[in-house]
N, C-alpha and C positions, 0 to 999 in steps of 0.2 A: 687431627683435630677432633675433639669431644666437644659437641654442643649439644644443648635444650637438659643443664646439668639442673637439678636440685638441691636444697642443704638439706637434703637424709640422703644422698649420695656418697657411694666413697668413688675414687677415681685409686686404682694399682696398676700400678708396670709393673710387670715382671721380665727379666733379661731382655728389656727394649737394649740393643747393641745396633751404637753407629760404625760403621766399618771405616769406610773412604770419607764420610760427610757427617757429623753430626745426628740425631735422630733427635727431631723437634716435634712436641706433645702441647696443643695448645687447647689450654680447657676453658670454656667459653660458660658462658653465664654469672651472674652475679656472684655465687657465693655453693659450696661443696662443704661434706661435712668434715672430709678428711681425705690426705694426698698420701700416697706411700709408694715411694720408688724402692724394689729390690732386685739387688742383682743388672743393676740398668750401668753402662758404659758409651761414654761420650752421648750423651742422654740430654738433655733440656727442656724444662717444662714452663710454660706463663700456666700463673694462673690466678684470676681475681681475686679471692678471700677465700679462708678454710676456715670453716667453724671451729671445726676440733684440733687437730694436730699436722703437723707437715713431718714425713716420716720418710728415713733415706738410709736404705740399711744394704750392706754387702756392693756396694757401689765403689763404682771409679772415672772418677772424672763425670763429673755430672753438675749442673746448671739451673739451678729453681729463683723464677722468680716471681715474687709475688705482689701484685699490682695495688693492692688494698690490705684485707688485714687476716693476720694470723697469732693465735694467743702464746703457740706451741710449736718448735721446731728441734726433731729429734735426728742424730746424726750418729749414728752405729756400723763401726765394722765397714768405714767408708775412707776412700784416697783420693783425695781430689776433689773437694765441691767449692760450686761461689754460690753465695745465699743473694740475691739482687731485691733488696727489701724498699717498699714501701716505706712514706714516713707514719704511715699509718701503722706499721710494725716496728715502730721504734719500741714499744714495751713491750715484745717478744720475750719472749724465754727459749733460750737455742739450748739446748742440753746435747754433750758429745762424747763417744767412747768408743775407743779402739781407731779411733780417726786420725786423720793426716791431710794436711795441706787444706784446711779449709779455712775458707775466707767469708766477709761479708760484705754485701757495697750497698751504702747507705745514698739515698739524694745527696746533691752538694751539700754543706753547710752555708749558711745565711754569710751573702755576698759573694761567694766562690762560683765557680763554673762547674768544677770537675766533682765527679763522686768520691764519695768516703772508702778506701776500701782500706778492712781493717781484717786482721788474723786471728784468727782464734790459735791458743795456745795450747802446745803441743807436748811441751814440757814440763814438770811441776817437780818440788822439792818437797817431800815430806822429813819433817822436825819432829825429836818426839819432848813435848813439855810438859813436865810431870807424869801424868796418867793417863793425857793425850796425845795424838797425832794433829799434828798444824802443818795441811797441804797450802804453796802458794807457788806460785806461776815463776817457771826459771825465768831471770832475767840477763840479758845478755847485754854488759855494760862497755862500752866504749872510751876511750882516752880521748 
């Protein structure tokens, strides 16, 4: 547990590794200026708002959730995350590379119980049209 945080703080892990159980990082105060997990496995963080950035780099299997608000979630060179967002991070910008298996879980939707959880996509197809490249998201079609 991190408490009595600041927003001119940064909060870093570096190789927090949960072995047998989980390793749970719970940061306490209103609002932080920036999160950055690296190198963290079987890992999990709450944490209120980030002013500036939510950063997850060289990870595996790791767990952020953010209780209030964030503008900015970066997701590099990582296998395994769930982003557990806030409606207040509904206009996030999640930006992703070299990543796999990550997901996001949204509050329910208006009338529902259950949460959103949606995948971010892992696979893309680039076209070349005319003089440029037109990348879009493989899609996997069913009968």
């Amino acid at each position: 547990e991190i408490s009595e945080t600041e927003v001119k703080q940064t909060v870093y892990a570096y190789k927090c590794i949960g072995k047998t159980q989980r390793t749970i990082i719970q940061v306490k105060g209103p609002k932080i200026n920036a999160l950055t997990l690296d190198a963290c496995i079987k890992t999990s963080v709450v944490v209120n708002s980030v002013l500036a950035s939510v950063d997850i780099v060289n990870c595996k299997n790791v767990e952020v959730q953010i209780l209030g608000k964030a503008a900015t979630v970066a997701i590099d060179k990582t296998s395994g995350c769930t982003l557990y967002l806030s409606d207040e991070c509904r206009e996030a910008t999640i930006v992703t590379g070299m990543s796999s298996e990550i997901n996001v879980v949204l509050p329910p939707p208006e009338g529902k119980q259950d949460p959103l959880e949606l995948p971010i996509a892992e696979q893309f197809v680039t076209t070349i049209k005319g003089n440029e490249l037109v990348t879009t998201c493989m899609e996997h079609k069913g009968d």
